[in-house]
C-alpha positions as protocol buffer text, in pm:
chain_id: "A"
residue {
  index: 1
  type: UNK
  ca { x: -1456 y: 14856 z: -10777 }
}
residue {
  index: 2
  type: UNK
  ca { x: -1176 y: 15045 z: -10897 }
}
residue {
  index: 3
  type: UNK
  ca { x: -1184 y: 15422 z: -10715 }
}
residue {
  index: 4
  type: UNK
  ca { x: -996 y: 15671 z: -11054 }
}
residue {
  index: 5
  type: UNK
  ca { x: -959 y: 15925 z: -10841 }
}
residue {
  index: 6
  type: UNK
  ca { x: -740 y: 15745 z: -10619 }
}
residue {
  index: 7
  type: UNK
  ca { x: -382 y: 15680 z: -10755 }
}
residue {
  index: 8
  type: UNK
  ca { x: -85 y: 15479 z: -10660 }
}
residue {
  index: 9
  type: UNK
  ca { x: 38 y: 15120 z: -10602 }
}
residue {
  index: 10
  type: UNK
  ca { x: -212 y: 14977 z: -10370 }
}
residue {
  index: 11
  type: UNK
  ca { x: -449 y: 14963 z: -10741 }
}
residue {
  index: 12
  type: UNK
  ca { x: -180 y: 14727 z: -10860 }
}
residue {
  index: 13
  type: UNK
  ca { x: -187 y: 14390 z: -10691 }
}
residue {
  index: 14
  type: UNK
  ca { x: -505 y: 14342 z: -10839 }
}
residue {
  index: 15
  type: UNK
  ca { x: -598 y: 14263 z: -11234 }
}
residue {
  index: 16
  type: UNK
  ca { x: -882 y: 14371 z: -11343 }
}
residue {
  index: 17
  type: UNK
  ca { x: -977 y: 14245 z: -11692 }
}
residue {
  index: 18
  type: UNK
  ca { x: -1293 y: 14413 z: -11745 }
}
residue {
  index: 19
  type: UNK
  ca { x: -1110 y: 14775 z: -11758 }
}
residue {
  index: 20
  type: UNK
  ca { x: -916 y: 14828 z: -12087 }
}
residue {
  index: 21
  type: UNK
  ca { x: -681 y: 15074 z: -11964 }
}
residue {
  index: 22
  type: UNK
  ca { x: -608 y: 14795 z: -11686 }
}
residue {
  index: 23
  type: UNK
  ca { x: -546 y: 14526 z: -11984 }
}
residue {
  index: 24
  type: UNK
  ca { x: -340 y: 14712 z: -12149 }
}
residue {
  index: 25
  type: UNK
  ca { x: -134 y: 14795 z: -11822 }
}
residue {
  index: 26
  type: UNK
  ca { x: -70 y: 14437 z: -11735 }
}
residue {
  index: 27
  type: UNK
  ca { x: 2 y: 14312 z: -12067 }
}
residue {
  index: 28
  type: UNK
  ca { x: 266 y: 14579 z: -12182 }
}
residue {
  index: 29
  type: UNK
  ca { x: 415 y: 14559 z: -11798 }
}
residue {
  index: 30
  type: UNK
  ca { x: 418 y: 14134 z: -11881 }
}
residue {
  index: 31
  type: UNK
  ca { x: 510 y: 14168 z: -12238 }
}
residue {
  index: 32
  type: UNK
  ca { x: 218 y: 13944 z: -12361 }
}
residue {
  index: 33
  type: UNK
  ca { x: -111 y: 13968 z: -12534 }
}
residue {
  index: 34
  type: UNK
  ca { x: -441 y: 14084 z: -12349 }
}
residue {
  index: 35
  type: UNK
  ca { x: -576 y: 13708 z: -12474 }
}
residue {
  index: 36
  type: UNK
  ca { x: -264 y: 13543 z: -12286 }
}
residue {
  index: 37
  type: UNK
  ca { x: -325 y: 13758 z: -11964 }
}
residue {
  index: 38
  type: UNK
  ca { x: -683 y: 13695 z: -11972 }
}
residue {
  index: 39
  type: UNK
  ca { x: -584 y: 13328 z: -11978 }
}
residue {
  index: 40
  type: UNK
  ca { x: -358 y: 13379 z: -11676 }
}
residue {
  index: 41
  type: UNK
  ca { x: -662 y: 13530 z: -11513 }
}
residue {
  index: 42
  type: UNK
  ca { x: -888 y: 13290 z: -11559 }
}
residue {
  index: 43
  type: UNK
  ca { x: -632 y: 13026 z: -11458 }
}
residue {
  index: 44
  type: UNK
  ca { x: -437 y: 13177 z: -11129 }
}
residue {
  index: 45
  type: UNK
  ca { x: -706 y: 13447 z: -11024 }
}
residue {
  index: 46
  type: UNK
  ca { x: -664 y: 13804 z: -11009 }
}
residue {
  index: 47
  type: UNK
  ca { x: -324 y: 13842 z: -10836 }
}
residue {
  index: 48
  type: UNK
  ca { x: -65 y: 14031 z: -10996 }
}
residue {
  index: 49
  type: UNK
  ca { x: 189 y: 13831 z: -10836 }
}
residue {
  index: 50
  type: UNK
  ca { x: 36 y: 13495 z: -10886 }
}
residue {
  index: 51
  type: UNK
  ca { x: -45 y: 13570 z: -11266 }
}
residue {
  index: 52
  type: UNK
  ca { x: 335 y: 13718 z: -11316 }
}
residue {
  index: 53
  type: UNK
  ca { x: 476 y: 13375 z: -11177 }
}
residue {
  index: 54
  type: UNK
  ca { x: 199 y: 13241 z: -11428 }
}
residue {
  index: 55
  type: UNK
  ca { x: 334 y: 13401 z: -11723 }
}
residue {
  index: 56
  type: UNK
  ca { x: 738 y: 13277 z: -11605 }
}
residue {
  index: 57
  type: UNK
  ca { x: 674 y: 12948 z: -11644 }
}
């Protein structure tokens, strides 16, 4: 579970879908609707890495 009082980058090589401020993170930073990332999700897992190679193809 996400800790908010704890900031910085180790938060980010994880997607969490069920936090809006999270979806709309990921989608602006991938420049593609919260349906398409939570696609990409469901598909890959919850990898920020492995859903950015995802969304490349």
């Amino acid at each position: 579970m996400d800790d908010k009082r704890k900031k910085g980058g180790a938060d980010r090589t994880r997607i969490n879908i069920n936090e809006g401020y999270e979806l709309d993170y990921w989608s602006n930073k991938f420049g593609v609707s919260k349906d398409k990332l939570k696609a990409a999700v469901d598909t890959v897992g919850t990898s920020a890495d492995a859903v950015e190679d995802y969304l490349k193809k």
